[in-house]
DOGU-838757 format. One record per residue (C-alpha): residue in one letter; x, y, z. Coordinates in Angstrom, 2 decimals, padded with zeros to 5 digits. Last residue first. Example, Ala and Ser with C-alpha at 12.3 -4.5 7.8 and 13.67 -1.06 7.14 Angstrom:
REM residues 2
@residu s; X 013.67; Y -001.06; Z 007.14
@residu a; X 012.30; Y -004.50; Z 007.80
***
This chain:
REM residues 381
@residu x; X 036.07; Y -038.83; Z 039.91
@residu x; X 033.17; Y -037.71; Z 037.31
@residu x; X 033.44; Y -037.74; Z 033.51
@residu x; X 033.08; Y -034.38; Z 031.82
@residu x; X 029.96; Y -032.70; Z 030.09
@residu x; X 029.66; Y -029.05; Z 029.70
@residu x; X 025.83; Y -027.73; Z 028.96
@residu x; X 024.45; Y -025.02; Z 027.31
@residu x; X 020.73; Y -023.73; Z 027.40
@residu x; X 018.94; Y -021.76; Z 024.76
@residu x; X 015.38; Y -020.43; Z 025.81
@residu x; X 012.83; Y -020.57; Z 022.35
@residu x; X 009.85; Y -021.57; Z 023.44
@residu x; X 010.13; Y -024.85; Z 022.05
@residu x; X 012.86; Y -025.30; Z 023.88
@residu x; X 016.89; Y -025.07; Z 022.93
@residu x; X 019.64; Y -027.35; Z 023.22
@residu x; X 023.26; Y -027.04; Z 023.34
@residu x; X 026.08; Y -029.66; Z 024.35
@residu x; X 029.85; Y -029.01; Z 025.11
@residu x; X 032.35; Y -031.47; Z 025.37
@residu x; X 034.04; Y -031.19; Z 021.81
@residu x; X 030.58; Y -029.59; Z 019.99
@residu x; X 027.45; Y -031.14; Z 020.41
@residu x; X 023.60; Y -030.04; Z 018.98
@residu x; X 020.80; Y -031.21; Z 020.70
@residu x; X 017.50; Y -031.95; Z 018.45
@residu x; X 014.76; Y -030.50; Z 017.75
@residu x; X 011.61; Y -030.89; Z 019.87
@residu x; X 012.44; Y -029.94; Z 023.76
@residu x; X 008.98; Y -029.23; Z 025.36
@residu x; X 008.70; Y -026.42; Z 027.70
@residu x; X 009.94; Y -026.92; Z 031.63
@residu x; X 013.03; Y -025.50; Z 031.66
@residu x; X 016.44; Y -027.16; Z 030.60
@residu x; X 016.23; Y -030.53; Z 032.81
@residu x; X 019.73; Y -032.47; Z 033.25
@residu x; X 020.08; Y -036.11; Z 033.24
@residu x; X 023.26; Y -038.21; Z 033.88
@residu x; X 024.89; Y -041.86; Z 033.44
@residu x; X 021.39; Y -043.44; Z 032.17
@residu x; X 022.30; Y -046.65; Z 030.79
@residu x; X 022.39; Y -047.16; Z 026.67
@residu x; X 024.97; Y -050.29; Z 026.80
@residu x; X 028.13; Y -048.65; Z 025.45
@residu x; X 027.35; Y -045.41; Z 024.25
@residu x; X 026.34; Y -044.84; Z 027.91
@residu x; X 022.93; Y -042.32; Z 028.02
@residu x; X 022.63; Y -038.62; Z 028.87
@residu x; X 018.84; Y -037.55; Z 029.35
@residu x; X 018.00; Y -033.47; Z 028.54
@residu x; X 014.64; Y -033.17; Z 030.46
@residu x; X 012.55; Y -030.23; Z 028.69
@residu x; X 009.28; Y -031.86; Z 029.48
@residu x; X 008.42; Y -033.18; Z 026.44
@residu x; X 011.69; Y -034.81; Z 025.92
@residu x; X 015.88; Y -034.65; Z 024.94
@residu x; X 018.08; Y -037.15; Z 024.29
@residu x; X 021.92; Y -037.72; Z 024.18
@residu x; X 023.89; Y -040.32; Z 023.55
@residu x; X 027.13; Y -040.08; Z 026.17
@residu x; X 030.92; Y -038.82; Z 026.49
@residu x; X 032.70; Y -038.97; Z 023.08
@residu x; X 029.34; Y -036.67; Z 021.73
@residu x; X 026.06; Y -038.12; Z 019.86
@residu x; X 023.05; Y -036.43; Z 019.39
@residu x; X 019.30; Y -038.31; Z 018.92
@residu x; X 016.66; Y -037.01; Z 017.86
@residu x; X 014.11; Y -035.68; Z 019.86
@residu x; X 012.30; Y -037.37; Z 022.11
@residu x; X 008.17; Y -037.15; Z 022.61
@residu x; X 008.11; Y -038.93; Z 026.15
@residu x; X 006.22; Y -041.71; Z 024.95
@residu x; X 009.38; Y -044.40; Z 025.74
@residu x; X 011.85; Y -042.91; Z 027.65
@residu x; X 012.71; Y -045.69; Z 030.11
@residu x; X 013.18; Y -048.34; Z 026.92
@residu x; X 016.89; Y -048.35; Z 026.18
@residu x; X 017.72; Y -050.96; Z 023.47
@residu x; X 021.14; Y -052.47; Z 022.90
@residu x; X 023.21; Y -053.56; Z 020.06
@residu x; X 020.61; Y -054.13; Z 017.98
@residu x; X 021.54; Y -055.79; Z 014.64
@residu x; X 021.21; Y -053.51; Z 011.31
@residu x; X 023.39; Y -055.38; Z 009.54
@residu x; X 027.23; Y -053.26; Z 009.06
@residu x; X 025.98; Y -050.58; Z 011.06
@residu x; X 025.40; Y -052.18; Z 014.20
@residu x; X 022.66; Y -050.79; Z 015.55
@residu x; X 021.87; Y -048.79; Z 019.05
@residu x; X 018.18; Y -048.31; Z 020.06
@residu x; X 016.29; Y -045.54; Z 021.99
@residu x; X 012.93; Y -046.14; Z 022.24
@residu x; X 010.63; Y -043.30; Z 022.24
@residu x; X 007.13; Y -044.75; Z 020.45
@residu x; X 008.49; Y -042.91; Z 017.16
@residu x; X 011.87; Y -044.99; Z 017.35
@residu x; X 015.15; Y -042.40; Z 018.59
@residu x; X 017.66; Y -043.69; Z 017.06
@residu x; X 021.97; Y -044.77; Z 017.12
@residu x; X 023.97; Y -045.87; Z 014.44
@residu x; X 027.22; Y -047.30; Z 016.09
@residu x; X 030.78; Y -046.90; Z 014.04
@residu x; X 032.16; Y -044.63; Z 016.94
@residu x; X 029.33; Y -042.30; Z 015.84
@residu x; X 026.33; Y -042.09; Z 013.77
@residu x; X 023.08; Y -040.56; Z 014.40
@residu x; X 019.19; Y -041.00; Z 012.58
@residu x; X 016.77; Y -038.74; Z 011.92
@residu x; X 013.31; Y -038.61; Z 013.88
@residu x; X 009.77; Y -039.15; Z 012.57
@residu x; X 010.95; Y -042.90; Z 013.69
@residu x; X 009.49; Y -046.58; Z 012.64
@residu x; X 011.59; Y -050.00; Z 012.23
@residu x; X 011.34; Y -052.76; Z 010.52
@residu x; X 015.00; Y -053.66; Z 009.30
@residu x; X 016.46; Y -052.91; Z 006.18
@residu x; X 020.04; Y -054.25; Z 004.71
@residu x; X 022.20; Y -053.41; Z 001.78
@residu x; X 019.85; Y -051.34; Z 000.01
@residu x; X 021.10; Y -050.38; Z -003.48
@residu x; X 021.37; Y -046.22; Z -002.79
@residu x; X 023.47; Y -046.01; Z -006.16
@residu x; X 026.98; Y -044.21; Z -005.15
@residu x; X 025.94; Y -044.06; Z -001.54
@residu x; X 025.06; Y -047.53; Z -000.97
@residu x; X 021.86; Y -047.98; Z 001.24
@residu x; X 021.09; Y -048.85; Z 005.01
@residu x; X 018.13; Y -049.03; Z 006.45
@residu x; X 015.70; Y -048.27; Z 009.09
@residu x; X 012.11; Y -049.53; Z 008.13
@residu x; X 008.71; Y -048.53; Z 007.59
@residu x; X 005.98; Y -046.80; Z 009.56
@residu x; X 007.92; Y -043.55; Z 009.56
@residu x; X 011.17; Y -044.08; Z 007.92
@residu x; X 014.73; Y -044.71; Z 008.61
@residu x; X 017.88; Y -043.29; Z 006.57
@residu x; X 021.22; Y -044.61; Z 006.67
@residu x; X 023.32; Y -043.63; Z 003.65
@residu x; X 026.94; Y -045.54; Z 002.82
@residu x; X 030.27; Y -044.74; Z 001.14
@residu x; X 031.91; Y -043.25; Z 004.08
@residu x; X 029.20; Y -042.21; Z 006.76
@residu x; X 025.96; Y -040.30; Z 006.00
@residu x; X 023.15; Y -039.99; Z 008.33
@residu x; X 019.55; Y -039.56; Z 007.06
@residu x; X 017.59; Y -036.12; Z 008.00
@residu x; X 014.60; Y -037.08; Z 009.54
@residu x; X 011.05; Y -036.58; Z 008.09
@residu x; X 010.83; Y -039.91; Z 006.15
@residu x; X 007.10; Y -040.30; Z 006.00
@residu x; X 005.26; Y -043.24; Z 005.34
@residu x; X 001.86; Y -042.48; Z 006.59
@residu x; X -000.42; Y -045.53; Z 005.53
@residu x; X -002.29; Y -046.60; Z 008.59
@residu x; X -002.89; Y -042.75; Z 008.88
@residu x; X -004.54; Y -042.87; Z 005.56
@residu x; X -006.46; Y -046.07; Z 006.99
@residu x; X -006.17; Y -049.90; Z 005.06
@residu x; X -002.57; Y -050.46; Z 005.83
@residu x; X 000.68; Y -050.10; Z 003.85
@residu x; X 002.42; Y -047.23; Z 002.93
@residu x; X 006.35; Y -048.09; Z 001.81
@residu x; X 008.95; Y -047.03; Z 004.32
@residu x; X 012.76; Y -046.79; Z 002.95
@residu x; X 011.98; Y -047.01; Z -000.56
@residu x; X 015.40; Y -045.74; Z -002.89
@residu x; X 015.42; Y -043.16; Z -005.07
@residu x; X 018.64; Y -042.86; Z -007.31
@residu x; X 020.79; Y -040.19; Z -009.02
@residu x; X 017.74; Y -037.87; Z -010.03
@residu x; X 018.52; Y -035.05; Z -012.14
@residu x; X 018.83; Y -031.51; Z -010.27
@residu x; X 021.28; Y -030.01; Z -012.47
@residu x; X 024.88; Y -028.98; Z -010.37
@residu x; X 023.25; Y -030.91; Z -007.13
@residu x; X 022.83; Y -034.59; Z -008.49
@residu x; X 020.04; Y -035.64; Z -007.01
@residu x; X 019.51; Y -038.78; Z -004.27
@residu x; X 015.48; Y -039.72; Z -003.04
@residu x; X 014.66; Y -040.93; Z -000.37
@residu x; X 010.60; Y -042.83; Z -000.70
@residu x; X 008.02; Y -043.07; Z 001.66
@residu x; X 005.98; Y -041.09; Z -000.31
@residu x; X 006.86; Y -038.11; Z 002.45
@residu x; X 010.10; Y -037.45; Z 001.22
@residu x; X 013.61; Y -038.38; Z 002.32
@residu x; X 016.78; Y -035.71; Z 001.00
@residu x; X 020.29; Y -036.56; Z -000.61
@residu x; X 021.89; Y -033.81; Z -002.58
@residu x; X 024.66; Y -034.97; Z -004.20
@residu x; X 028.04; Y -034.05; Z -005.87
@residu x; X 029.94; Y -034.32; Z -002.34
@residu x; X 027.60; Y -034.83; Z 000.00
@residu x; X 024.78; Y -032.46; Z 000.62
@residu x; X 022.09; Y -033.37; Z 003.25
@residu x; X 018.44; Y -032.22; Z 002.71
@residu x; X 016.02; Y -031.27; Z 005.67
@residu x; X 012.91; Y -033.70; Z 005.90
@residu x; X 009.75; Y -032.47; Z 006.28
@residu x; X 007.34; Y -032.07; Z 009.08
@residu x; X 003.81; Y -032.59; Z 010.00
@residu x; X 003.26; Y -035.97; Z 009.00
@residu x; X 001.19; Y -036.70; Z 005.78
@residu x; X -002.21; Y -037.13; Z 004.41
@residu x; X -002.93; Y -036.79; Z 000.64
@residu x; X 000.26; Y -038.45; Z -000.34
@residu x; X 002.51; Y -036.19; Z -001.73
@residu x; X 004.55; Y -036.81; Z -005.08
@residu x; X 008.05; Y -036.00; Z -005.09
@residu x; X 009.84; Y -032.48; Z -006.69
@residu x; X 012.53; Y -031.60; Z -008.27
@residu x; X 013.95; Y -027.92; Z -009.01
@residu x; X 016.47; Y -025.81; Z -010.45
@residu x; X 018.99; Y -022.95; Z -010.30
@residu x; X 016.39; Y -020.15; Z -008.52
@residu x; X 018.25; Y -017.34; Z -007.43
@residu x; X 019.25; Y -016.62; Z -004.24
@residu x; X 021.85; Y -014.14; Z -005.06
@residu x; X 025.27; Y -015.71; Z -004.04
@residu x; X 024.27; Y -018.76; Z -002.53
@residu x; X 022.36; Y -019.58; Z -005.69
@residu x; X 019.23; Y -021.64; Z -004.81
@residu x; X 018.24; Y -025.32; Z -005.10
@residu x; X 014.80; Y -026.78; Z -005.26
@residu x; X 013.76; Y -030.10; Z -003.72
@residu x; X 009.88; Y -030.35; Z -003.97
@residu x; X 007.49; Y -031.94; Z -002.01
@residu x; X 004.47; Y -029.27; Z -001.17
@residu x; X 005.77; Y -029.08; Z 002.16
@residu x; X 009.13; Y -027.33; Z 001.26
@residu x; X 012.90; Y -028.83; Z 000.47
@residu x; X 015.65; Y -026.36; Z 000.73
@residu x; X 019.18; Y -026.83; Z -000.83
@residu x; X 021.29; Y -023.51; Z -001.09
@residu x; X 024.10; Y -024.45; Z -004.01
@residu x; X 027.46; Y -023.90; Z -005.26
@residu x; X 029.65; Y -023.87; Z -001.82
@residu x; X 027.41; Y -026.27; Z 000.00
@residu x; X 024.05; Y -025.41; Z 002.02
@residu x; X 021.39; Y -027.53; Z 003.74
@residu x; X 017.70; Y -025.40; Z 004.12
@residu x; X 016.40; Y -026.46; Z 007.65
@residu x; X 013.05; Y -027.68; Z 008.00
@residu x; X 009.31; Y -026.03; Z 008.28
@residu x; X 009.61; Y -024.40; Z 004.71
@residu x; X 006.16; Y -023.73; Z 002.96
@residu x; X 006.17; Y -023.61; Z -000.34
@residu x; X 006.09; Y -021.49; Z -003.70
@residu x; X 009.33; Y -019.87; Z -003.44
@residu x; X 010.26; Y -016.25; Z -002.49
@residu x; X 013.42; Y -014.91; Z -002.31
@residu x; X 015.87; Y -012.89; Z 000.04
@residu x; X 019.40; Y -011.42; Z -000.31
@residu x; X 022.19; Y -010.52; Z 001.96
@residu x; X 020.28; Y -009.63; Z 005.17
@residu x; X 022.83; Y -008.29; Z 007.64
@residu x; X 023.36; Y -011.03; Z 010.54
@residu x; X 026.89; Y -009.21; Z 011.74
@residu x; X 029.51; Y -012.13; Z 011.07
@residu x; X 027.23; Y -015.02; Z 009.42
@residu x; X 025.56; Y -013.36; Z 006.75
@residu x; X 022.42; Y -013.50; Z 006.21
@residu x; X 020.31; Y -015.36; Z 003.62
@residu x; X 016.43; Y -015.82; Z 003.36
@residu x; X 013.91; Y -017.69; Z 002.27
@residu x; X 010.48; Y -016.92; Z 002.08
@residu x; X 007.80; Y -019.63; Z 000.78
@residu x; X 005.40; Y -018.14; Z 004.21
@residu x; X 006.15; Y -020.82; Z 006.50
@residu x; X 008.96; Y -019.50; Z 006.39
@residu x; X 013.09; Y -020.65; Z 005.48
@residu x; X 016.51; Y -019.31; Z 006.86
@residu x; X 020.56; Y -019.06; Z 005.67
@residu x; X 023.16; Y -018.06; Z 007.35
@residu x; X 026.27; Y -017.51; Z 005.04
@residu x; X 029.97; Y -016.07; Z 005.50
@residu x; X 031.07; Y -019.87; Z 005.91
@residu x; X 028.01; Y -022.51; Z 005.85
@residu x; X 025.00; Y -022.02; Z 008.22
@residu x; X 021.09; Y -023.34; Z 008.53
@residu x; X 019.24; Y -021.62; Z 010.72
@residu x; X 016.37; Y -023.54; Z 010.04
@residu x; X 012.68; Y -023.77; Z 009.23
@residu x; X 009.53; Y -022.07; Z 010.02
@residu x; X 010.06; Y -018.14; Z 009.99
@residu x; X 007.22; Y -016.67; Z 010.05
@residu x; X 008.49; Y -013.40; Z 008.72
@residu x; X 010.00; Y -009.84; Z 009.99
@residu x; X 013.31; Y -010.60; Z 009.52
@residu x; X 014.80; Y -009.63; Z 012.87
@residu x; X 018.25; Y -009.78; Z 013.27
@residu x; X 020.34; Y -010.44; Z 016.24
@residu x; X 024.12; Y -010.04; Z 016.62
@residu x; X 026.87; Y -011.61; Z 018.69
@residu x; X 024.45; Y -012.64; Z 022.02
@residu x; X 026.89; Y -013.79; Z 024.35
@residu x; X 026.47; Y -017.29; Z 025.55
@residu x; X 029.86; Y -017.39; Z 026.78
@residu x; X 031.66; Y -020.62; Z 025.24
@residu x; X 029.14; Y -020.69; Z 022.05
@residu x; X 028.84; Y -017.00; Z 021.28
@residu x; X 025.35; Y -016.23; Z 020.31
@residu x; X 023.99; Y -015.08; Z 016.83
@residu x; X 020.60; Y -014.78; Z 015.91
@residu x; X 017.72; Y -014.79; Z 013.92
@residu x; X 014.53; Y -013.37; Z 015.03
@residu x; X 011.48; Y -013.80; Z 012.30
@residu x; X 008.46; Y -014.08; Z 015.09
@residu x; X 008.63; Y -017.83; Z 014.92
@residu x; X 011.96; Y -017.75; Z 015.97
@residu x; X 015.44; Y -018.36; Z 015.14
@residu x; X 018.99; Y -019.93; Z 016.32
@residu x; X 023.07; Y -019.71; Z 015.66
@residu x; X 025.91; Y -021.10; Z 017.71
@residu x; X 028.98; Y -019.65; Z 017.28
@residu x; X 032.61; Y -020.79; Z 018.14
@residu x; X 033.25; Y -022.95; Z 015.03
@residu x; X 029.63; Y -022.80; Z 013.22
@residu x; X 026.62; Y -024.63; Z 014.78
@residu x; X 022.94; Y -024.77; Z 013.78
@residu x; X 019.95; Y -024.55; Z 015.96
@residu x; X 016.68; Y -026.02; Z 016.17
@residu x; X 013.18; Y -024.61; Z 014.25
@residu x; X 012.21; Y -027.24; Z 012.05
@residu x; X 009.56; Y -028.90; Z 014.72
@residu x; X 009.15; Y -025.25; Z 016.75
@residu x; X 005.85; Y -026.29; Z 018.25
@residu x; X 004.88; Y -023.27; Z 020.90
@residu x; X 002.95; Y -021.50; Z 018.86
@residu x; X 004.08; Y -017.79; Z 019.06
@residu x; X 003.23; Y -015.12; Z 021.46
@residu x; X 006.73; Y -014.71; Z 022.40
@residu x; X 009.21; Y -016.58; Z 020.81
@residu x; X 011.89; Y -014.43; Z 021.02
@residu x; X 015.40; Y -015.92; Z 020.60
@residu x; X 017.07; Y -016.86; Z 024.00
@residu x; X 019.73; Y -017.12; Z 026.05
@residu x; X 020.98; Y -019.49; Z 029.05
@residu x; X 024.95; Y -020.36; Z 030.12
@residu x; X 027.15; Y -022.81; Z 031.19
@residu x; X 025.37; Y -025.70; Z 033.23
@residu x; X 027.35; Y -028.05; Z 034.33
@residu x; X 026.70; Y -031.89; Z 033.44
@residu x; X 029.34; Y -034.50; Z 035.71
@residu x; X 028.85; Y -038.29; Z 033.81
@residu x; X 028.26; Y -040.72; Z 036.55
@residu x; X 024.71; Y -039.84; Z 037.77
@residu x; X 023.10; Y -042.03; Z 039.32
@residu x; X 019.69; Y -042.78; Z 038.27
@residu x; X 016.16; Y -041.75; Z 040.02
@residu x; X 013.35; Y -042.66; Z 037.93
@residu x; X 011.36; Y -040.70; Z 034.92
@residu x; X 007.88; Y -041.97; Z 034.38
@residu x; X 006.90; Y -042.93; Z 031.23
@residu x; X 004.56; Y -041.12; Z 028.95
@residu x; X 001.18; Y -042.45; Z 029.11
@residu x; X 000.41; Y -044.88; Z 026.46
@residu x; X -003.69; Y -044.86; Z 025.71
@residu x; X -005.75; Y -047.33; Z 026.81
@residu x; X -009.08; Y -047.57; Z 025.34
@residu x; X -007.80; Y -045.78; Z 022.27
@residu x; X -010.15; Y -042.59; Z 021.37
@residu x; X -007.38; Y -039.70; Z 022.67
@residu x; X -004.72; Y -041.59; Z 020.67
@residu x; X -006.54; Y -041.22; Z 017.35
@residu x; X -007.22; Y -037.93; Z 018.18
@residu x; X -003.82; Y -036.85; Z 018.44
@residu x; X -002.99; Y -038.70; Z 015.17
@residu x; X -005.79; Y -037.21; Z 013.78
@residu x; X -004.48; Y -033.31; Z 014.40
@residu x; X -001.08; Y -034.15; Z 013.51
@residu x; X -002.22; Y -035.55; Z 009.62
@residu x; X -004.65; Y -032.19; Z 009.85
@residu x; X -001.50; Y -030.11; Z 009.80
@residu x; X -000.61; Y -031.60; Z 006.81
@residu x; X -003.63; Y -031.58; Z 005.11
@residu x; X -004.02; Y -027.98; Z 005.84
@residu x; X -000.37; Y -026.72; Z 004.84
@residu x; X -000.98; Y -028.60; Z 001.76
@residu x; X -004.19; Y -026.88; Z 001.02
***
């Protein structure tokens, strides 16, 4: 029933937009000059085929040299991140929804299904595998003592790294109609921080499971269910002492670590997580916005509105550019500085959904049909 109600959250969302009298067409991409050099290293692939072609907590995850991704069909594997050479591949068998997820010897997977699974990281041999009572359609997080993995029927559980076992769980209530997606947890230090469809992000400590704080990032309001989605489906973004998280239909804020007090919130709405770098919180806003903040308040920096309605992802960060993918596999390099366009690459023609992933100068992506692409960025003469 969850699985239902959430899907049918996407399914009148689409329709709502079909019935307005003038619906927001995607913008249209114009010529820019390019002034950050993008070659193209290397394409690979999991197997998608046959699949849907809506990988939401499907991206990739990034270890050292090795880049790691999975399918809908169960694949899971291994690539090498300067050649693209495929290092192992493992097929699981299940429908696998969120993830990879990695930490050390340990690569660890979620399905629609309640499976979860752990690898491990050198040859992809299955370690252990478990079954919970949830969907997962996001990536687990992992630390040395615990496997965190949130599922669509809003509950936090955490799993032995060693066995899989069940060490406890929490769990959030969910509102009747929700947001396909869920948000994947972030461990820091003693913590496990993770948003949940009430609206609400919620901070546990990770050796019991007892609640820290909650805080309300995006409280429903309105007089329709979808009026009232409040989802926080992105991962928030830790730096120092202080949490950034932003919600759907709600705001972007900014609470205190140690007892998530909310130093400052500004309206804001985004599906998508949040990144920080070079002391500049950067987001993608659900219409497709791309906005800089300072940290400190909240303020807007600067706002780049070209992309807006063209599905982005989240938003990466490298020393070079922001970076952006859309729903027509364009990868979109903007200045840290004032958000202009310095370069713009297009990695097939499928959708992009998750986010890219950056190492040094390197970027990675991968489509919703599962074709990896990788990407060296250095300034032009």
């Amino acid at each position: 029933m969850r699985c239902w109600a959430v899907l049918a959250a996407a399914l009148c969302l689409l329709a709502a937009c079909s019935k307005n009298k003038n619906p927001e067409q995607p913008a249209k991409l114009a010529p820019i000059k390019s002034t950050l050099r993008v070659e193209h290293l290397w394409s690979a692939s999991v197997s998608d085929r046959g699949a849907k072609q809506l990988r939401l907590g499907l991206g990739l995850a990034l270890d050292a040299d090795r880049v790691f991704a999975s399918g809908h069909k169960g694949e899971v594997a291994a690539f090498d991140l300067r050649t693209g050479h495929r290092l192992w591949r493992t097929n699981t068998r299940l429908p696998l929804g969120g993830g990879p997820a990695v930490r050390g010897n340990l690569v660890v997977v979620g399905a629609s299904d309640g499976h979860v699974v752990a690898l491990n990281a050198a040859d992809g041999k299955t370690l252990w595998t478990v079954l919970i009572n949830g969907a997962v359609i996001s990536a687990p997080a992992i630390s040395d003592n615990v496997v965190a993995v949130r599922s669509v029927d809003g509950k936090l559980r955490a799993l032995s790294p060693t066995d899989g076992h069940e060490l406890w769980e929490t769990e959030q209530d969910v509102p009747s109609l929700s947001l396909r997606g869920t948000s994947t947890p972030v461990i820091v230090g003693d913590l496990i921080i993770c948003g949940f469809d009430n609206g609400k992000v919620v901070a546990v400590n990770s050796a019991d499971g007892s609640q820290v704080w909650q805080a309300a990032v995006a409280a429903p309001h309105g007089r329709t269910e979808i009026q009232r989605l409040a989802d926080v489906d992105g991962p928030v973004s830790v730096a120092g002492k202080d949490v950034y998280a932003v919600g759907y239909h709600g705001n972007v804020t900014m609470l205190a670590l140690d007892s998530g007090q909310t130093w400052w919130a500004h309206k804001a709405s985004s599906y998508r997580g949040l990144a920080f770098g070079n002391s500049v919180v950067y987001m993608a806003t659900a219409d497709g916005q791309v906005d800089a903040l300072n940290p400190s308040n909240g303020s807007v920096i600067w706002s780049q509105a070209a992309l807006r309605y063209r599905g982005l992802t989240a938003v990466a960060v490298s020393d070079d550019a922001v970076i952006a993918a859309d729903f027509q596999g364009y990868v979109h390099f903007l200045d840290k500085s004032n958000g202009s366009f310095v370069a713009r690459v297009r990695a097939g023609r499928l959708r992009i959904s998750n986010p890219p992933i950056v190492e040094g100068n390197e970027v990675v992506v991968i489509n919703d049909g599962g074709r990896i692409s990788a990407y060296r960025m250095s300034p032009r003469g």
